[in-house]
C-alpha positions as CSV (number, residue, x, y, z in Angstrom):
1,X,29.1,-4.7,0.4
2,X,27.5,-7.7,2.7
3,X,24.2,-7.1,3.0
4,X,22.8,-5.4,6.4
5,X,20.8,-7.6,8.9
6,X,17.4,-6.9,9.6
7,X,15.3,-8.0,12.5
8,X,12.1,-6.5,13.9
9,X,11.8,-5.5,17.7
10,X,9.5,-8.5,18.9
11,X,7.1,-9.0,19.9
12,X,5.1,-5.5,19.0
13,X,5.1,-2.9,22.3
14,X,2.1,-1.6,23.5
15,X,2.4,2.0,23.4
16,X,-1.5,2.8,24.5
17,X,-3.0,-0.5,26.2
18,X,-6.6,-0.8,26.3
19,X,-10.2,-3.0,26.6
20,X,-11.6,-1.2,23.2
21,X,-8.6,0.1,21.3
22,X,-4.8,-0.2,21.8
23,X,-1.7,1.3,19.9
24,X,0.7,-1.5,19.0
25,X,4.5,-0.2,18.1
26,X,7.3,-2.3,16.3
27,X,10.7,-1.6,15.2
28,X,12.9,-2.3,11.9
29,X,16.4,-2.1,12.2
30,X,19.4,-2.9,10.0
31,X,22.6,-3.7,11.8
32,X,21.1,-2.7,15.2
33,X,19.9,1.2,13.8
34,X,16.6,1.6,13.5
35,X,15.2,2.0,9.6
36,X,11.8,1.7,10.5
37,X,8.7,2.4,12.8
38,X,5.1,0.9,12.4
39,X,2.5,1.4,14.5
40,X,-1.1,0.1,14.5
41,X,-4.2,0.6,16.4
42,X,-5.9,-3.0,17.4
43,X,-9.5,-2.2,17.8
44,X,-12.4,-4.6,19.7
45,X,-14.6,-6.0,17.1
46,X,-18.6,-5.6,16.9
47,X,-21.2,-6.5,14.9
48,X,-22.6,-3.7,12.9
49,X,-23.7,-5.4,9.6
50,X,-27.2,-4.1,9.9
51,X,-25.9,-0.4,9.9
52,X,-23.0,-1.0,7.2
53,X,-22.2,1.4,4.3
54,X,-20.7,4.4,2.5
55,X,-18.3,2.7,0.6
56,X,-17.6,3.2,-2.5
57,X,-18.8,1.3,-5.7
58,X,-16.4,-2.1,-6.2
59,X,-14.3,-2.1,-9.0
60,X,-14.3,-4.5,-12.3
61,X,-12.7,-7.7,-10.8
62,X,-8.9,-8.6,-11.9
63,X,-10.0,-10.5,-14.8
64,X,-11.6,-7.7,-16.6
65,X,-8.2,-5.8,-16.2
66,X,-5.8,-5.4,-18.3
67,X,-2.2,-7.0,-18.0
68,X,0.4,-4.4,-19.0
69,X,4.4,-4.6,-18.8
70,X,6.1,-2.5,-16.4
71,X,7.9,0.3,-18.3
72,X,11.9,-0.1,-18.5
73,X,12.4,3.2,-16.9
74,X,10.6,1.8,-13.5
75,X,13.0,0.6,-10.7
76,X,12.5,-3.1,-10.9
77,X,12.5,-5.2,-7.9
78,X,9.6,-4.5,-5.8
79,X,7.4,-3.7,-9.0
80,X,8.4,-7.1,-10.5
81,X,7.2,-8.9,-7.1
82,X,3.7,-8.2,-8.3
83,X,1.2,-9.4,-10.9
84,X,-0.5,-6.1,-12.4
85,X,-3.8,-5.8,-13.6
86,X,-4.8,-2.4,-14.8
87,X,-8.2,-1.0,-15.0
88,X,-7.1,2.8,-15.4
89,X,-4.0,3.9,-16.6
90,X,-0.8,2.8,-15.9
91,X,2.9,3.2,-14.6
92,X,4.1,6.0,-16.6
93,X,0.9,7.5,-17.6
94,X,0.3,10.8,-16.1
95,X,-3.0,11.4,-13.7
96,X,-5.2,9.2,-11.7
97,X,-4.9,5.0,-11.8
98,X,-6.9,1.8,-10.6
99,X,-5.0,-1.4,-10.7
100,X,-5.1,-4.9,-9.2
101,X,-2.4,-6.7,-8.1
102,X,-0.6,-9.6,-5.9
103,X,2.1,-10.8,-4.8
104,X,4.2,-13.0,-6.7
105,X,7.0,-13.7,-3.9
106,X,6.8,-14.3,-0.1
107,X,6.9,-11.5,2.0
108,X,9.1,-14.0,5.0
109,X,10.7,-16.5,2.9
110,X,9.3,-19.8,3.3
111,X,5.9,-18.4,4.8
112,X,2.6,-18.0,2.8
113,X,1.4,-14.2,2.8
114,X,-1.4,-13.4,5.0
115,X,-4.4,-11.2,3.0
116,X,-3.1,-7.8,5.4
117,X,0.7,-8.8,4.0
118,X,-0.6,-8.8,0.9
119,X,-3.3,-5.2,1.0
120,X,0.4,-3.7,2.5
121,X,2.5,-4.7,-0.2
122,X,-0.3,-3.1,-2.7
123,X,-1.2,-0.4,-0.9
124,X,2.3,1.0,-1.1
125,X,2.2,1.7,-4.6
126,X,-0.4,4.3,-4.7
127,X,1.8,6.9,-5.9
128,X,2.9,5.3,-8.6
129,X,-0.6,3.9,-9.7
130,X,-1.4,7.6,-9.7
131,X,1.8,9.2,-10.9
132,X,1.1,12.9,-12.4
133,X,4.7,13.9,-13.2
134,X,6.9,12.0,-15.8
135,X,8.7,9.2,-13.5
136,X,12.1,9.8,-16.4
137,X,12.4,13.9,-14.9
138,X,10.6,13.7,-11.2
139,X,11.2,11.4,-8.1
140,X,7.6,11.4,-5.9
141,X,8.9,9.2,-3.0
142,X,6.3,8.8,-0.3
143,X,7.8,9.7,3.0
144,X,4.8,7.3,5.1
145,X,1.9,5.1,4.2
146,X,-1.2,5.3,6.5
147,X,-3.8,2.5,5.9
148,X,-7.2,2.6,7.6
149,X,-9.2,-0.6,7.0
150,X,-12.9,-1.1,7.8
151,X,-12.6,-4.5,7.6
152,X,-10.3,-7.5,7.7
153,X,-9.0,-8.3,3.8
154,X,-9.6,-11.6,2.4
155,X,-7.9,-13.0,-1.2
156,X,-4.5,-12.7,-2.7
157,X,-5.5,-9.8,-5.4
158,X,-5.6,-6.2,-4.1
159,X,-7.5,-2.7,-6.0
160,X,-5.6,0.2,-5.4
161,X,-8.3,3.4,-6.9
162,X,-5.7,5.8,-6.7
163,X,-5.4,9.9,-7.2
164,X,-2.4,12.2,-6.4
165,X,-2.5,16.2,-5.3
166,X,0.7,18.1,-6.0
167,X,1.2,21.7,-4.2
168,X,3.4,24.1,-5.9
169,X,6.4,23.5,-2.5
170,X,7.4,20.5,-3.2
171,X,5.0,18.3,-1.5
172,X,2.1,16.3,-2.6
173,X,-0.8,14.1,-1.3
174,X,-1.6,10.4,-2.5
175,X,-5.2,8.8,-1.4
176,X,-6.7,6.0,-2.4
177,X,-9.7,3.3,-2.0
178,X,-8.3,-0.3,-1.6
179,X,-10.5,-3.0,-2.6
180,X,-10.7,-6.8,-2.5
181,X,-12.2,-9.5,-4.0
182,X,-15.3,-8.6,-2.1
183,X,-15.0,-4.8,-2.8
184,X,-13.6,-2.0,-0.8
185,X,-12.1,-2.9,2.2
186,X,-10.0,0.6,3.3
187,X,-8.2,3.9,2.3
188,X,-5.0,5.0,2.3
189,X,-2.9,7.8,1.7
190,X,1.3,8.9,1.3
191,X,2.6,12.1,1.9
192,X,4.9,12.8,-0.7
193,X,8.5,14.7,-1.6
194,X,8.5,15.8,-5.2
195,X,11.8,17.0,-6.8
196,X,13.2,17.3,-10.3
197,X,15.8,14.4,-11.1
């Protein structure tokens, strides 16, 4: 089967233009059908660092982690295109989870990650940083990914603090505090399908 050709809509649309805040709206498709939709609000930056805080506390850096091998029962691919670092249980273990990790491949071949590339690629793995349900008898696909950031990322190595919510209809909830180098930089959360495999 030849493999489908991907291009993004480009350059981004503005869906809301704007001085202060503006809705930016781009387009995946494969083989001219439309796979994907991201949209992102661009907001005008200030300087507030004398009225900064509520985050949470940072978490141990990637070197106090603990490197663990992806269990064989996980799809590889886009797990194996990360360097883990765990500081709270791990793929496979049921409940909450806090890991580091970063990208070991280019996200566009031949072009060097940007730190947001990078947060995005982590980010997406909060639900199975905080699996609850045995990954060998239930599939928890997240249907979206919404990231709110409070700040621009910096660094290659990403903290995704991690905790799903499972309601008894088949649906869950997956939030989590992202962190940097610097500490946390954002939240993020997936709504998830849950079925038996």
């Amino acid at each position: 089967m030849p493999c489908p050709r991907w291009t993004w809509r480009s350059p981004p649309r503005r869906v809301r233009p704007g001085r202060t805040v503006e809705l930016l709206e781009a387009e995946l498709t494969a083989d001219g059908r439309p796979v994907a939709l991201a949209q992102g609000w661009r907001l005008a930056l200030a300087d507030t660092a004398d009225v900064a805080g509520g985050a949470p506390p940072r978490l141990p850096p990637p070197e106090q982690a603990v490197t663990r091998p992806v269990p064989p029962e996980w799809i590889p691919g886009y797990l194996d295109a990360l360097e883990w670092r765990w500081v709270r249980g791990h793929l496979g273990e049921q409940g909450p989870g806090t890991a580091w990790a970063r990208l070991r491949v280019a996200v566009v071949a031949g072009e060097d990650p940007t730190p947001l590339q990078r947060l995005m690629a982590t980010a997406d793995s909060a639900n199975g940083i905080a699996s609850r349900l045995d990954f060998t008898q239930w599939l928890f696909l997240n249907t979206d990914l919404s990231v709110h950031l409070h700040r621009r990322p910096t660094g290659e190595w990403f903290g995704v603090d991690a905790e799903t919510v499972i309601g008894a209809a088949g649906a869950g909830v997956c939030s989590a505090v992202l962190h940097d180098g610097s500490g946390p930089v954002g939240r993020s959360s997936q709504v998830l399908t849950i079925r038996p495999r």
